[in-house]
Biotite code that builds the C-alpha atoms (Angstrom):
import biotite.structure as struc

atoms = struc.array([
    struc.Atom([9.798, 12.743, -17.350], chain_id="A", res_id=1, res_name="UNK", atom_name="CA", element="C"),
    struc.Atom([11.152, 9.593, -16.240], chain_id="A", res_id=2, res_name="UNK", atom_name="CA", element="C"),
    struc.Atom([12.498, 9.393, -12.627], chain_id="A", res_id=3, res_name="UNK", atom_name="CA", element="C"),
    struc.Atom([13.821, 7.192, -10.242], chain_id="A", res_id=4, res_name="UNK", atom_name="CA", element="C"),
    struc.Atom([13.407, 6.095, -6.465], chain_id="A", res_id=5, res_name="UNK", atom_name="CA", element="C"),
    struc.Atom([16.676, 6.632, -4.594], chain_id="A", res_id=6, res_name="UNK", atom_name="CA", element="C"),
    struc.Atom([15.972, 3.555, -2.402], chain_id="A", res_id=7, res_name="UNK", atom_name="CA", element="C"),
    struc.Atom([18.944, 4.187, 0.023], chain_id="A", res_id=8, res_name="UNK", atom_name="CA", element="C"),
    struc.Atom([17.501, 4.857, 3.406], chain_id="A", res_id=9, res_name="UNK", atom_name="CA", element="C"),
    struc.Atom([14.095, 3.791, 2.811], chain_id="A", res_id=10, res_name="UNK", atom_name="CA", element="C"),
    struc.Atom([12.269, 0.915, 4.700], chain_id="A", res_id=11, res_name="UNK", atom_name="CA", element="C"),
    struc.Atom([10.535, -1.837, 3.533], chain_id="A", res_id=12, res_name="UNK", atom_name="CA", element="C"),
    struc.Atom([8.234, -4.728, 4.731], chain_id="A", res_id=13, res_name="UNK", atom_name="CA", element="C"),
    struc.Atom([8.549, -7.919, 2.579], chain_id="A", res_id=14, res_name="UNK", atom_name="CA", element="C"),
    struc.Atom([5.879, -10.753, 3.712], chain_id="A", res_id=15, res_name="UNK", atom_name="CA", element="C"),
    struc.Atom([7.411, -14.139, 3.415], chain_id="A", res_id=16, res_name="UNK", atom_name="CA", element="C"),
    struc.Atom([10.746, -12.340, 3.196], chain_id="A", res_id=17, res_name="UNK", atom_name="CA", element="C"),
    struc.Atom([13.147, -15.394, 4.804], chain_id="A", res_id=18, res_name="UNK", atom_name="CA", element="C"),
    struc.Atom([12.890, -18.150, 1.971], chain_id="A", res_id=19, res_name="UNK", atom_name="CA", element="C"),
    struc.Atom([12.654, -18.585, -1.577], chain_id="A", res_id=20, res_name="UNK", atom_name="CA", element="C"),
    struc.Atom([11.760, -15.629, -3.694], chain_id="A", res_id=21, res_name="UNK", atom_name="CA", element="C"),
    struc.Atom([11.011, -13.665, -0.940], chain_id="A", res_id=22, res_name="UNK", atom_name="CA", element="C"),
    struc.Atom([14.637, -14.203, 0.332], chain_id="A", res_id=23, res_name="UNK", atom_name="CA", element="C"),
    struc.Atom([15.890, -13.035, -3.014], chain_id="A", res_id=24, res_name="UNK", atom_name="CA", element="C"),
    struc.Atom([14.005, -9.772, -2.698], chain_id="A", res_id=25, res_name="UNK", atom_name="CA", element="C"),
    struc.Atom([14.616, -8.958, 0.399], chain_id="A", res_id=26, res_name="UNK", atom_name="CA", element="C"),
    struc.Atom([19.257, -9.363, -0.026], chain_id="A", res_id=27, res_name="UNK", atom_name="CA", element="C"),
    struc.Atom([18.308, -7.085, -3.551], chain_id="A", res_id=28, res_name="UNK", atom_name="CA", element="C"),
    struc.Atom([17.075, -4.524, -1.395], chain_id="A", res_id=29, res_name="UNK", atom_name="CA", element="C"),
    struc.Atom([19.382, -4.808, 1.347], chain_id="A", res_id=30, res_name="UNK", atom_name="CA", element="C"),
    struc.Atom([22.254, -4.114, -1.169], chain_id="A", res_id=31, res_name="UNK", atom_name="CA", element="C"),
    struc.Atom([20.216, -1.042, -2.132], chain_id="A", res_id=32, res_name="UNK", atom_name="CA", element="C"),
    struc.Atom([20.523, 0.174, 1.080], chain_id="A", res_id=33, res_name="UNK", atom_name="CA", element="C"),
    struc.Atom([17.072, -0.674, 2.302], chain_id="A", res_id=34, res_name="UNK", atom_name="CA", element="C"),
    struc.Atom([16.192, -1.298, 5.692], chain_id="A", res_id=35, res_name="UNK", atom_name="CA", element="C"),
    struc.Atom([14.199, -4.740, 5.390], chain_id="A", res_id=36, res_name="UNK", atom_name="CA", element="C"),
    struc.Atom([11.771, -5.862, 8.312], chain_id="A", res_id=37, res_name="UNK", atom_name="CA", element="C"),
    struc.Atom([11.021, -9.612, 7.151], chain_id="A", res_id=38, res_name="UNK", atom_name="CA", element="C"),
    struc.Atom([7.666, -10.813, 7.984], chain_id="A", res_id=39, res_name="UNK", atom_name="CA", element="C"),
    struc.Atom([7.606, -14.828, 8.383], chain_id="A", res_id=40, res_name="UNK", atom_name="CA", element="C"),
    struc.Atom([5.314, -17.626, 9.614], chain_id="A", res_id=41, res_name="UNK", atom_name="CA", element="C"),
    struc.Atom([7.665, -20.555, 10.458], chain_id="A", res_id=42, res_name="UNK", atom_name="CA", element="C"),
    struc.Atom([10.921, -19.420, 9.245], chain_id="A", res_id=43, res_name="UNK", atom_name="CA", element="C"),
    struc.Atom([12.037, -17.460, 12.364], chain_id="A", res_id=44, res_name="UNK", atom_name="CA", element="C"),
    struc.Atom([15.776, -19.006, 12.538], chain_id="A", res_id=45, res_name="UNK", atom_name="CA", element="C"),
    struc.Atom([15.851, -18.033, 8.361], chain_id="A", res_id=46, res_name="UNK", atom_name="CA", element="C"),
    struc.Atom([14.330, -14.216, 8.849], chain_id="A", res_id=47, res_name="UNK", atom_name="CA", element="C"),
    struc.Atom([16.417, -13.228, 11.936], chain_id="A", res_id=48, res_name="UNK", atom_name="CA", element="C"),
    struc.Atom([19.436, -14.592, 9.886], chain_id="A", res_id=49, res_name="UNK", atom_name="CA", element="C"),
    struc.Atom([18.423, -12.143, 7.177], chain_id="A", res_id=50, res_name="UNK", atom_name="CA", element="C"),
    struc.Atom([17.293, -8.803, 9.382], chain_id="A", res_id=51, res_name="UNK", atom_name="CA", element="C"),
    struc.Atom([17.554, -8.088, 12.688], chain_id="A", res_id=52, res_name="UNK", atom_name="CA", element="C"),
    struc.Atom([13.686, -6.199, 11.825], chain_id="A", res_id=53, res_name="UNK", atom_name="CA", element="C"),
    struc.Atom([11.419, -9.308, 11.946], chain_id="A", res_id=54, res_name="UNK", atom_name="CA", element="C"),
    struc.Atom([8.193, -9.701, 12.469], chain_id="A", res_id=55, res_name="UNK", atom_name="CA", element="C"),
    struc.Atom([5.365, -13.360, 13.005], chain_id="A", res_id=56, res_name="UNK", atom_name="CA", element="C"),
    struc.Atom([2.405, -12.974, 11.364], chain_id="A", res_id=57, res_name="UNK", atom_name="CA", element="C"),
    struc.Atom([-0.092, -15.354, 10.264], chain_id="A", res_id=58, res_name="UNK", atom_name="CA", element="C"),
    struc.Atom([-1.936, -14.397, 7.044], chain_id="A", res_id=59, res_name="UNK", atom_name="CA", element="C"),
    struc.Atom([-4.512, -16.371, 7.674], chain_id="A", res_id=60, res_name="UNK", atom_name="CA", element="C"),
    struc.Atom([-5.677, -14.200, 10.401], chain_id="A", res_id=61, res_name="UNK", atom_name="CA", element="C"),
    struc.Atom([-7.499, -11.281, 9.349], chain_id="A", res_id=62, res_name="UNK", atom_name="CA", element="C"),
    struc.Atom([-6.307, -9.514, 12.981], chain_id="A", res_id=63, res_name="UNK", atom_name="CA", element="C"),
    struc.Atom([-2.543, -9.866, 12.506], chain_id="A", res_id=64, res_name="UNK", atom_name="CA", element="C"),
    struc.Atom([-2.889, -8.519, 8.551], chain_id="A", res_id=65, res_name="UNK", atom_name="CA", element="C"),
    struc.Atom([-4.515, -5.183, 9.865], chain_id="A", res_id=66, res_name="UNK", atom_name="CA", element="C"),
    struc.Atom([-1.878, -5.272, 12.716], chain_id="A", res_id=67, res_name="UNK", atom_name="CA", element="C"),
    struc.Atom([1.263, -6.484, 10.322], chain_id="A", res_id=68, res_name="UNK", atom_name="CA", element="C"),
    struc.Atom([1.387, -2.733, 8.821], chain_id="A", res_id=69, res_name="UNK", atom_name="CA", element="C"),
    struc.Atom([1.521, -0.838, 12.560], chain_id="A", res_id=70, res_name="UNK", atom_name="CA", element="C"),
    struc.Atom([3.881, -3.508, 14.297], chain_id="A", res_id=71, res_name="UNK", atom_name="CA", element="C"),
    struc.Atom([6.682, -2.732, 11.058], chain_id="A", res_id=72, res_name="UNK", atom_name="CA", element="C"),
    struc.Atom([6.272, 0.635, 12.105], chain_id="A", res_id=73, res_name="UNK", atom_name="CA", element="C"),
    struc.Atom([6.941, 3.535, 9.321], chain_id="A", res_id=74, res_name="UNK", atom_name="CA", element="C"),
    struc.Atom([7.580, 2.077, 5.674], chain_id="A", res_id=75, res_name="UNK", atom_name="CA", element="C"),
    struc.Atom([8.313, 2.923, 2.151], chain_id="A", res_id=76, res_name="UNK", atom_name="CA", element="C"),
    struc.Atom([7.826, 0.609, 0.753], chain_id="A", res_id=77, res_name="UNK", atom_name="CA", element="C"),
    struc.Atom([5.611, -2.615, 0.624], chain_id="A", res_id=78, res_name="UNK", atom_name="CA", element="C"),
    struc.Atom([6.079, -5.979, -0.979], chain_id="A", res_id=79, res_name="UNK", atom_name="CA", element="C"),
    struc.Atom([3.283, -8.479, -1.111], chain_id="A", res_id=80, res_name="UNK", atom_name="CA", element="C"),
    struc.Atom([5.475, -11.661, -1.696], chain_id="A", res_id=81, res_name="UNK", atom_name="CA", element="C"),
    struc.Atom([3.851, -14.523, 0.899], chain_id="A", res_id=82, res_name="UNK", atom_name="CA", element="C"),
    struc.Atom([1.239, -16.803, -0.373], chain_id="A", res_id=83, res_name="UNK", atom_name="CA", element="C"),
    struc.Atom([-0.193, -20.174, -0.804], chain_id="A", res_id=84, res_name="UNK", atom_name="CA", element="C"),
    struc.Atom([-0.606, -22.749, -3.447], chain_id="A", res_id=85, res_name="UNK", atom_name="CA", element="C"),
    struc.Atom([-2.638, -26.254, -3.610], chain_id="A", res_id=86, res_name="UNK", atom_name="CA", element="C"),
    struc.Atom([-3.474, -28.125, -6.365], chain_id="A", res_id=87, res_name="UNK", atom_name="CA", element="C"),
    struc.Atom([-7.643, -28.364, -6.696], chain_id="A", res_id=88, res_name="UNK", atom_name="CA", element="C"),
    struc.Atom([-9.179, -29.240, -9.735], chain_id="A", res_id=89, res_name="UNK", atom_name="CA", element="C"),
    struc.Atom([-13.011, -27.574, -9.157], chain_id="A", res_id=90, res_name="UNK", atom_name="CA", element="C"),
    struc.Atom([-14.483, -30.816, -8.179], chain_id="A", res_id=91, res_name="UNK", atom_name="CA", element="C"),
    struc.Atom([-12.592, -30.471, -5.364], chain_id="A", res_id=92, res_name="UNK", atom_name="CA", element="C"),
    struc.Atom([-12.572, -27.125, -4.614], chain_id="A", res_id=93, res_name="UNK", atom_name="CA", element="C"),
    struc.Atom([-15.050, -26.668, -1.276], chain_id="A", res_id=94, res_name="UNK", atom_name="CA", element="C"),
    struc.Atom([-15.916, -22.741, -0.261], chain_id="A", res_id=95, res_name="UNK", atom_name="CA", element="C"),
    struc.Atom([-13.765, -23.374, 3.075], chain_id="A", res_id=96, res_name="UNK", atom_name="CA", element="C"),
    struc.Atom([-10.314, -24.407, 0.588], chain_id="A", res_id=97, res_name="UNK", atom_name="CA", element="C"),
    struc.Atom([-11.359, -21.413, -1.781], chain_id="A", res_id=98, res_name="UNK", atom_name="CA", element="C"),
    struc.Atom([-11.640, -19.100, 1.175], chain_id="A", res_id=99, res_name="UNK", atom_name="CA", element="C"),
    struc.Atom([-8.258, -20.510, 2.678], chain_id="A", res_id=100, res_name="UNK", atom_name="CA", element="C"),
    struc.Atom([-6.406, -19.415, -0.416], chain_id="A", res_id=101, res_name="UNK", atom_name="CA", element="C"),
    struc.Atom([-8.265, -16.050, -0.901], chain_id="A", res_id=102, res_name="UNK", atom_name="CA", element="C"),
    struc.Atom([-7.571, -15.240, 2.723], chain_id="A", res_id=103, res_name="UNK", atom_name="CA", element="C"),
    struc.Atom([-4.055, -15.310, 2.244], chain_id="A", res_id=104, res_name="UNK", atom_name="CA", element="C"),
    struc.Atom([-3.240, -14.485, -1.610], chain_id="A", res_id=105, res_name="UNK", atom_name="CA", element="C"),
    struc.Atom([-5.813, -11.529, -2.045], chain_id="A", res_id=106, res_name="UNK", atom_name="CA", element="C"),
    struc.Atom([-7.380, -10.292, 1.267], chain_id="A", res_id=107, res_name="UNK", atom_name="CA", element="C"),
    struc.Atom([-4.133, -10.254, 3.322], chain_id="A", res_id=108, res_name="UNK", atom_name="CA", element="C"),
    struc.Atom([-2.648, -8.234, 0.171], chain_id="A", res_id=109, res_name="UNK", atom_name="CA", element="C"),
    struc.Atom([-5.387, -5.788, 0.197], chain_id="A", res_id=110, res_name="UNK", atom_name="CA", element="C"),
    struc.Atom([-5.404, -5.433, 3.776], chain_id="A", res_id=111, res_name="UNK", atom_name="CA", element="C"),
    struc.Atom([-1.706, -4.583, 4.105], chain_id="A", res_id=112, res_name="UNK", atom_name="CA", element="C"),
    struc.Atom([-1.417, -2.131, 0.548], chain_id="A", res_id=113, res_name="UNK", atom_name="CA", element="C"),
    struc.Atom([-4.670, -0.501, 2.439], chain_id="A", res_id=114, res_name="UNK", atom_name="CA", element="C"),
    struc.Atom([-2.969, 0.175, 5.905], chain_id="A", res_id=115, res_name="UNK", atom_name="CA", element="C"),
    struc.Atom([0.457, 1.368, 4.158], chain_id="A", res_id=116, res_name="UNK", atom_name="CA", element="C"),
    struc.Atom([-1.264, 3.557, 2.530], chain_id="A", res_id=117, res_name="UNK", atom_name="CA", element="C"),
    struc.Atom([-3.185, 5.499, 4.823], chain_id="A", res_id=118, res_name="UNK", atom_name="CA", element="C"),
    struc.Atom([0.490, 5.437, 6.884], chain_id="A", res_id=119, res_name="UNK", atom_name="CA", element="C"),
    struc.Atom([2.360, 6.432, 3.928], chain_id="A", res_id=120, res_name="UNK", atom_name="CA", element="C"),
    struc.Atom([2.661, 10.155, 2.417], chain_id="A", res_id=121, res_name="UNK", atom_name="CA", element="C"),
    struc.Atom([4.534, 9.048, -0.640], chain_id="A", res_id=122, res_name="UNK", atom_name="CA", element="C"),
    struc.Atom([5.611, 5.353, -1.248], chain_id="A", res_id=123, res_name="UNK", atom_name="CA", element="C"),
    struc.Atom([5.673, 2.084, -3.478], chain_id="A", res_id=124, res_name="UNK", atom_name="CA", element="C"),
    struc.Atom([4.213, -1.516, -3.741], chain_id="A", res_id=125, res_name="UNK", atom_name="CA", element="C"),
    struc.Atom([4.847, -4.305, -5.095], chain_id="A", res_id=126, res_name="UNK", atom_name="CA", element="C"),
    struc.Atom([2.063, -7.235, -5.459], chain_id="A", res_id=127, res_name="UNK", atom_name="CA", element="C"),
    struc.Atom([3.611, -11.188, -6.019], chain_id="A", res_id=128, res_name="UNK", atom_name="CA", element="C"),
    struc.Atom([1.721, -12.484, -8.829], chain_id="A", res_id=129, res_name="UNK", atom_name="CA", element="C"),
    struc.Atom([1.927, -15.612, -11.430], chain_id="A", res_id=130, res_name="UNK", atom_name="CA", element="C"),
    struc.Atom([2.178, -16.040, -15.169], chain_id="A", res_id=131, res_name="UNK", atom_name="CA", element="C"),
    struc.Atom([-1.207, -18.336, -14.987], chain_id="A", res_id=132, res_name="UNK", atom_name="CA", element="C"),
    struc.Atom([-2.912, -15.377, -14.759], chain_id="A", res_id=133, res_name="UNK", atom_name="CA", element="C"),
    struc.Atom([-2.617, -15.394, -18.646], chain_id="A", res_id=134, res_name="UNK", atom_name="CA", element="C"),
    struc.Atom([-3.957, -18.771, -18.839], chain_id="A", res_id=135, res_name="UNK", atom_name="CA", element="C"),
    struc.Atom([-6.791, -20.514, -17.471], chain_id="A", res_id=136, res_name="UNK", atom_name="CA", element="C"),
    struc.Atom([-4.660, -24.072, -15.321], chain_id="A", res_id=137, res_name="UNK", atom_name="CA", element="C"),
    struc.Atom([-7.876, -25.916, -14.024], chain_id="A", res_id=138, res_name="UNK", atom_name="CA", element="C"),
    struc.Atom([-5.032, -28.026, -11.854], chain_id="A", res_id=139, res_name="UNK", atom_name="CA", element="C"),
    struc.Atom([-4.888, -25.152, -9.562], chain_id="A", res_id=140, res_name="UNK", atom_name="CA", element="C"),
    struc.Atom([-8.237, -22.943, -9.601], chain_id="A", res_id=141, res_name="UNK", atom_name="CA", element="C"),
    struc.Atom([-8.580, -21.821, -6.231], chain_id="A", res_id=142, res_name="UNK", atom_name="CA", element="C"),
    struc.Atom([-5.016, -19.852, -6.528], chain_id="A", res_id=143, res_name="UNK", atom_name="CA", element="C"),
    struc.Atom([-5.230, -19.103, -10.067], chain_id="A", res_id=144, res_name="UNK", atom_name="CA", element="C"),
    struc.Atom([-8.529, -17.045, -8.959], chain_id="A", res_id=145, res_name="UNK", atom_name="CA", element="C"),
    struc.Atom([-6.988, -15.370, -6.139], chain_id="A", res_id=146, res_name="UNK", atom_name="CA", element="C"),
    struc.Atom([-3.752, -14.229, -8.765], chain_id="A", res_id=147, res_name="UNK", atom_name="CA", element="C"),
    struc.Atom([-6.187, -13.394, -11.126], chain_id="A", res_id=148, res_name="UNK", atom_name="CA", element="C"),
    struc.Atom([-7.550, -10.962, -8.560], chain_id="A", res_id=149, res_name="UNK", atom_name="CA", element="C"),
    struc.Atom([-4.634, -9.624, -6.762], chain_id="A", res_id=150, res_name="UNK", atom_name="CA", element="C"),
    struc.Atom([-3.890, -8.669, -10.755], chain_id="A", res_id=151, res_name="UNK", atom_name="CA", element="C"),
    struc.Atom([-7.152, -6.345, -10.637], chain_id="A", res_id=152, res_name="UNK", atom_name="CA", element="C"),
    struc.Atom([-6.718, -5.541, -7.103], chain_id="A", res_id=153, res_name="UNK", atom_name="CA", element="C"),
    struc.Atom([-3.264, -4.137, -8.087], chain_id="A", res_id=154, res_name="UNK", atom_name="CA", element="C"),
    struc.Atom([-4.479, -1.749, -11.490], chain_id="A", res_id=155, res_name="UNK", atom_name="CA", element="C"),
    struc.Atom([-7.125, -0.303, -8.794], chain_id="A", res_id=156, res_name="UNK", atom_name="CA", element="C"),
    struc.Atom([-4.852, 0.675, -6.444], chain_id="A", res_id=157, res_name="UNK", atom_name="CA", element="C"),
    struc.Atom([-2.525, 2.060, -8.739], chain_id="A", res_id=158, res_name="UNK", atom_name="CA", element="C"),
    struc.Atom([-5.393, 4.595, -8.905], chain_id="A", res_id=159, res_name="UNK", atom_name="CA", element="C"),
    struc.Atom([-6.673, 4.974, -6.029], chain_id="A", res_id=160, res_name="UNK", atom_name="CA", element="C"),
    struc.Atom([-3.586, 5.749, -4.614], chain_id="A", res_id=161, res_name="UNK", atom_name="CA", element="C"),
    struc.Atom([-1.817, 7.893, -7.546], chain_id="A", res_id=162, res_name="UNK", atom_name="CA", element="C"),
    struc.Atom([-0.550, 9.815, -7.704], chain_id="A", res_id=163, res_name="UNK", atom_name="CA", element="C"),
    struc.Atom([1.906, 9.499, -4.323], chain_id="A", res_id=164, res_name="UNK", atom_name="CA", element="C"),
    struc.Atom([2.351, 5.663, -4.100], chain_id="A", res_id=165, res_name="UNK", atom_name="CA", element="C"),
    struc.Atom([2.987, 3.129, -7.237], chain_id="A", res_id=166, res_name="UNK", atom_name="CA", element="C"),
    struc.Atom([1.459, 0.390, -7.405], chain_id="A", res_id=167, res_name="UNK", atom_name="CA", element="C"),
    struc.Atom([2.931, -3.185, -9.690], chain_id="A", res_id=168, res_name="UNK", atom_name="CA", element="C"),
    struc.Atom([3.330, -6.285, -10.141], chain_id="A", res_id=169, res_name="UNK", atom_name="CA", element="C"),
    struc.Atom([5.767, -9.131, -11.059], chain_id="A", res_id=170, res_name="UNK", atom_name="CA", element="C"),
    struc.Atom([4.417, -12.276, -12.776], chain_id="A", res_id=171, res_name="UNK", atom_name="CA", element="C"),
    struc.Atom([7.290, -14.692, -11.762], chain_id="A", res_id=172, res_name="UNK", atom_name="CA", element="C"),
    struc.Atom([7.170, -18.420, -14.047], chain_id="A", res_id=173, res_name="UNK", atom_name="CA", element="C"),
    struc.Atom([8.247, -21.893, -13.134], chain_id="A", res_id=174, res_name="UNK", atom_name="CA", element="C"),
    struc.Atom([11.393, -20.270, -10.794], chain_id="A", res_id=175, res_name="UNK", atom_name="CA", element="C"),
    struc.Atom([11.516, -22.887, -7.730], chain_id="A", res_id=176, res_name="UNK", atom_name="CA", element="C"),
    struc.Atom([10.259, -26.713, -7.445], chain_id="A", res_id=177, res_name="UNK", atom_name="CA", element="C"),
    struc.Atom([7.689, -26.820, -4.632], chain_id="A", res_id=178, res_name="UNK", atom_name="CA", element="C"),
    struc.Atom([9.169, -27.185, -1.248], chain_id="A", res_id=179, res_name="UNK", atom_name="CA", element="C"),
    struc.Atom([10.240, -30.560, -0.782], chain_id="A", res_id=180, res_name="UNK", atom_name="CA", element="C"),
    struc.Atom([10.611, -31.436, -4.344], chain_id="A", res_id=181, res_name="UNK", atom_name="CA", element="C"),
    struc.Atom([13.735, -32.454, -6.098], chain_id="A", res_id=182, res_name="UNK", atom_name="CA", element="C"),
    struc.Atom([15.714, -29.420, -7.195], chain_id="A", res_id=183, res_name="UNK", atom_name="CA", element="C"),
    struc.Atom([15.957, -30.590, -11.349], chain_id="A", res_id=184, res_name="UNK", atom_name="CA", element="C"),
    struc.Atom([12.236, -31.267, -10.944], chain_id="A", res_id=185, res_name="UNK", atom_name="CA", element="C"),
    struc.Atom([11.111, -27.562, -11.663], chain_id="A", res_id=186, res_name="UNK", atom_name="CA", element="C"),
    struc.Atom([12.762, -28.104, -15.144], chain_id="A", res_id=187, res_name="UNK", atom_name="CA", element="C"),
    struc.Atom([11.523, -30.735, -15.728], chain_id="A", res_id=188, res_name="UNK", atom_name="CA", element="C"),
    struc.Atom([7.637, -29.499, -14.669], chain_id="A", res_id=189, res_name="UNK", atom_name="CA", element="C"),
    struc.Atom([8.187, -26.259, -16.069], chain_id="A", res_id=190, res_name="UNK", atom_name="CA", element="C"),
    struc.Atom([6.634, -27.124, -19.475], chain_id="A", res_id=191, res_name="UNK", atom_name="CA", element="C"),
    struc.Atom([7.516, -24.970, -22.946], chain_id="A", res_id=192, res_name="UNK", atom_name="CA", element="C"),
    struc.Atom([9.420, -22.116, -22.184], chain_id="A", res_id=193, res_name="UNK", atom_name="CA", element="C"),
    struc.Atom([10.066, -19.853, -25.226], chain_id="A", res_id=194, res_name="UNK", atom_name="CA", element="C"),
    struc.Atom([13.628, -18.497, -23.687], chain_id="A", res_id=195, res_name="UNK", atom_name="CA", element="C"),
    struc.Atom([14.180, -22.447, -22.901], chain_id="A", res_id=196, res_name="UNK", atom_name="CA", element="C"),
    struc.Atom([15.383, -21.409, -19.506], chain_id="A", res_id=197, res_name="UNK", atom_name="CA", element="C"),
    struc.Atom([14.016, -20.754, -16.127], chain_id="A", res_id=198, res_name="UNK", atom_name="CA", element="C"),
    struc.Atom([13.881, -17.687, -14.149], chain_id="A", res_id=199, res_name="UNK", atom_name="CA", element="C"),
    struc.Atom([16.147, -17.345, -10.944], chain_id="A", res_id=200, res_name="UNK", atom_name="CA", element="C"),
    struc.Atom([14.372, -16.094, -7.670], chain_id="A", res_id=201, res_name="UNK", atom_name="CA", element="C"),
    struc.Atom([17.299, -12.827, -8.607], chain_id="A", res_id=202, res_name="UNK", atom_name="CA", element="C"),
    struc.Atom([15.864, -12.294, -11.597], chain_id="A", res_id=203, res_name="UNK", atom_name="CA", element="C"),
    struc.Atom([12.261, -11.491, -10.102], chain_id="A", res_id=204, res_name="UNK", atom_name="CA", element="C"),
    struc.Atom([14.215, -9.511, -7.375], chain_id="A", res_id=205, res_name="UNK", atom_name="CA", element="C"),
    struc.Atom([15.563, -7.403, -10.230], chain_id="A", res_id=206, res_name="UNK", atom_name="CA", element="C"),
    struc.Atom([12.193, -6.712, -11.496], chain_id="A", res_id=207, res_name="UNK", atom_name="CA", element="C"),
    struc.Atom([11.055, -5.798, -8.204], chain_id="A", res_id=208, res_name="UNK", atom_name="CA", element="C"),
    struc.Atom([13.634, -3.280, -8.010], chain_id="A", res_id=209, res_name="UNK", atom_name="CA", element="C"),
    struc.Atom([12.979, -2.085, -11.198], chain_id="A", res_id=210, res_name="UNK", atom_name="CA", element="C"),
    struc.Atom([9.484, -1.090, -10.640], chain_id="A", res_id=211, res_name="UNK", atom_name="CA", element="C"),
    struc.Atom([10.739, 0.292, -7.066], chain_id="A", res_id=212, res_name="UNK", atom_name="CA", element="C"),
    struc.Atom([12.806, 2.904, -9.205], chain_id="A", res_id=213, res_name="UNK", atom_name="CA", element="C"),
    struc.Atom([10.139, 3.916, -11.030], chain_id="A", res_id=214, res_name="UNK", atom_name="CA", element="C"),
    struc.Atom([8.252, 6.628, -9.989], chain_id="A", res_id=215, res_name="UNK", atom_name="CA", element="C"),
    struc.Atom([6.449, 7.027, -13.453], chain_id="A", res_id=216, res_name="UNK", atom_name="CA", element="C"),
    struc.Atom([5.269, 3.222, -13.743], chain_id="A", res_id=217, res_name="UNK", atom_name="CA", element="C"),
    struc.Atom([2.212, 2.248, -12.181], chain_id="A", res_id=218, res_name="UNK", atom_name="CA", element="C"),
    struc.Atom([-0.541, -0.523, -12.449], chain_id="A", res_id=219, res_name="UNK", atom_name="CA", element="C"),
    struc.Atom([2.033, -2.525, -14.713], chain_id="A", res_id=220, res_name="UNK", atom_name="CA", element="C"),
    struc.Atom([2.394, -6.275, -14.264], chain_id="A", res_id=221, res_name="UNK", atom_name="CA", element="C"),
    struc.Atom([6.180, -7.484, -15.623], chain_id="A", res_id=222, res_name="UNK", atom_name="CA", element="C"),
    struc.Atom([6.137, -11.250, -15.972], chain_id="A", res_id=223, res_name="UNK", atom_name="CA", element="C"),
    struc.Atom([9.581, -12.948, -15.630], chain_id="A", res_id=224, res_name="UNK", atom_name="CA", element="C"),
    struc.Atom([8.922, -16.386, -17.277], chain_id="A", res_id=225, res_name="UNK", atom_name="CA", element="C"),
    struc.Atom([10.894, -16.924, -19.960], chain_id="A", res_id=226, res_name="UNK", atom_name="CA", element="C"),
    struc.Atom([8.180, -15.534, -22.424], chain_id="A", res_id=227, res_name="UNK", atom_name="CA", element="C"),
    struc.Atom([5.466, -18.546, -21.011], chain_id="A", res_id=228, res_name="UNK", atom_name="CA", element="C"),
    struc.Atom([2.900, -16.449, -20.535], chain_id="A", res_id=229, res_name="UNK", atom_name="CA", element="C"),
    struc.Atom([2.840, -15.907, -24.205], chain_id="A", res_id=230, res_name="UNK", atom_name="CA", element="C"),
    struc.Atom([1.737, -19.068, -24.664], chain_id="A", res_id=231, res_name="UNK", atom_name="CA", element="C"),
    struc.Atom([-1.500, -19.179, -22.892], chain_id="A", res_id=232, res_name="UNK", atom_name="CA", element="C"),
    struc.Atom([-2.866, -23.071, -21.912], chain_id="A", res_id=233, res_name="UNK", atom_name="CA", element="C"),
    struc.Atom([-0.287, -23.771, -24.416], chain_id="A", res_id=234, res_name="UNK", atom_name="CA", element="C"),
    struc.Atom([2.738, -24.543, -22.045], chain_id="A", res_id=235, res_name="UNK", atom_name="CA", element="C"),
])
């Protein structure tokens, strides 16, 4: 039987919760009556404007991801939303640059679903991912790897930790320009999209709660992309 989450009074930690996407997630479940502790890693003035729960980590560090979990103290629910993207082709993709991006896209993720879980008696999680996962971009193979395997990393834990916690994914497309970019430059980089518009960082917050909500969904990956992942290398 289908049944849903009642998300009023939980808690939640969302990493990179104070700009962008994360931002959007972290208001949606605010308004749900969530208690948000926003992790961050420069964005102090935009997290304590968000939460008075906030909480420096740097991903990159292997100590403060087994740490992150303990310092947000008892939590519901857990959304894997901070990461990092470069563009390297595999000519230039050295171990060290590989290893930068895995640290932060796949082993910070696994270390923080792995310490909620062992804290948490019944709970939910949501893993960040990317529509390239359904397509093979060799602009960007270093993160498209590390997507790729938060994807797996996410069906695995679904069943390792069924059946008290849920574990998903959201697959966002071409929602934001990079930082620094023009804002009508996303639409303009976004390629073919079959909906012929893009995603809103509220859309993939809707998602998110979505999947929250449902307690009978788990190790499913909901892209919000306008249909682009249908198109494989196509886009």
């Amino acid at each position: 039987m289908y049944e849903r989450m009642n998300l009023m009074g939980k808690r939640a930690l969302v990493t990179g919760g104070a700009v962008r996407i994360g931002k959007a997630i972290t208001r949606a479940l605010q308004e749900a009556g969530v208690e948000v502790v926003v992790h961050y890693r420069n964005s102090s003035a935009e997290a304590e404007s968000l939460s008075p729960f906030t909480i420096r980590a740097d991903l990159q560090s292997a100590e403060d991801c087994s740490r992150l979990v303990e310092r947000a103290g008892s939590l519901d629910i857990l959304i894997n939303n901070a990461s990092v993207f470069t563009k390297e082709s595999l000519a230039t993709s050295t171990p060290d640059r590989v290893l930068h991006e895995f640290q932060v896209n796949l082993f910070g993720p696994m270390e923080l679903l792995r310490t909620f879980a062992a804290q948490a008696e019944q709970g939910a999680v949501i893993n960040l991912l990317d529509r390239r996962i359904r397509c093979n971009d060799t602009s960007c193979i270093p993160y498209s790897i590390t997507k790729k395997s938060l994807e797996d990393l996410t069906k695995l834990a679904a069943l390792e930790y069924a059946p008290n916690i849920t574990v998903n994914a959201v697959a966002p497309g071409p929602v934001l320009p990079p930082p620094g970019s023009q804002a009508g430059s996303a639409r303009e980089l976004a390629g073919n999209i079959p909906l012929d518009q893009l995603p809103t960082p509220v859309n993939i917050a809707e998602a998110a709660l979505f999947l929250l909500k449902a307690n009978s969904i788990t190790g499913q990956v909901v892209y919000v992309d306008g249909g682009q992942h249908l198109l494989g290398n196509g886009v």
